[in-house]
N, C-alpha and C positions, 0 to 999 in steps of 0.2 A: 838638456836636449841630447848627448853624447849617449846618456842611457837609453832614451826613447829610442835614438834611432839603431843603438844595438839589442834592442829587442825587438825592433821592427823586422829584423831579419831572423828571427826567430826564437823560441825559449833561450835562457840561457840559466848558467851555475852563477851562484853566487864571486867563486876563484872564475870564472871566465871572464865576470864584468870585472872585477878586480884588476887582474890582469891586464885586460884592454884598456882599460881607463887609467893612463899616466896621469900623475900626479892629484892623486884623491885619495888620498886615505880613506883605510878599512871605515872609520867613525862616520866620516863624511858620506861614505858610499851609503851604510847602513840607514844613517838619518834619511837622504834623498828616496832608497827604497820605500824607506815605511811612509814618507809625505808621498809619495807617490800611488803606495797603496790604502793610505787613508782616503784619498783624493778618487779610488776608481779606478785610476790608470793602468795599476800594475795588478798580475796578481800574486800572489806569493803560494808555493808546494813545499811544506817538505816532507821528502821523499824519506821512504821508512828503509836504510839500507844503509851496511855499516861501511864506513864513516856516515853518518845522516848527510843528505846533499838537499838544500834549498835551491830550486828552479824558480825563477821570474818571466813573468812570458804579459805580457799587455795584455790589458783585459778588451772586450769587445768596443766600449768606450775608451780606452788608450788609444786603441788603431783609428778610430775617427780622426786623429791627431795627426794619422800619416800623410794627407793631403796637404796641410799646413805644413807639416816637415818638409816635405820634398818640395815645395814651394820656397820656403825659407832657403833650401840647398842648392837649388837652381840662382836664386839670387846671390848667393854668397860666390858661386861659382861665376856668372857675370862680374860681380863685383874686382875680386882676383881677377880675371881674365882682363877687365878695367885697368885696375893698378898694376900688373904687371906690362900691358901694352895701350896705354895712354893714347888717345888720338892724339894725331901731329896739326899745330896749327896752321892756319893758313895764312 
């Protein structure tokens, strides 16, 4: 989900998902990539330019996905809002 929704906001580098994403290792990041571009979701560039840089950007079928995200974000954000200020009982 962390990757969908940082390429919801648009392409990005390979070292940028990296980066953003604590705690995933390079292997894990790489696997999630490629199930995700096996799958549709993603699509993968790589750009012809020295150092070569790989861009990942959602495919037209990833971003259907966005509504369900932002869906799922709005609940998650309730939810915390929840647990952090519990109704008082009566």
């Amino acid at each position: 989900m962390l990757i969908l929704a940082m390429l919801g906001s648009g392409n990005k580098r390979y070292l940028e998902l990296q980066r953003s994403l604590e705690g995933i290792g390079p292997k894990m990041l790489s696997k999630e990539l490629q199930e995700l571009e096996i799958n549709g979701i993603v699509s993968r560039t790589v750009m012809q330019s020295k150092p070569i840089t790989v861009m990942y950007a959602l495919t037209e079928y990833g971003r259907s996905l966005k509504p369900i995200l932002d869906d799922m974000a709005a609940w998650g954000q309730s939810h915390r809002d929840r647990v952090m200020h519990p109704p008082i009982p009566e």
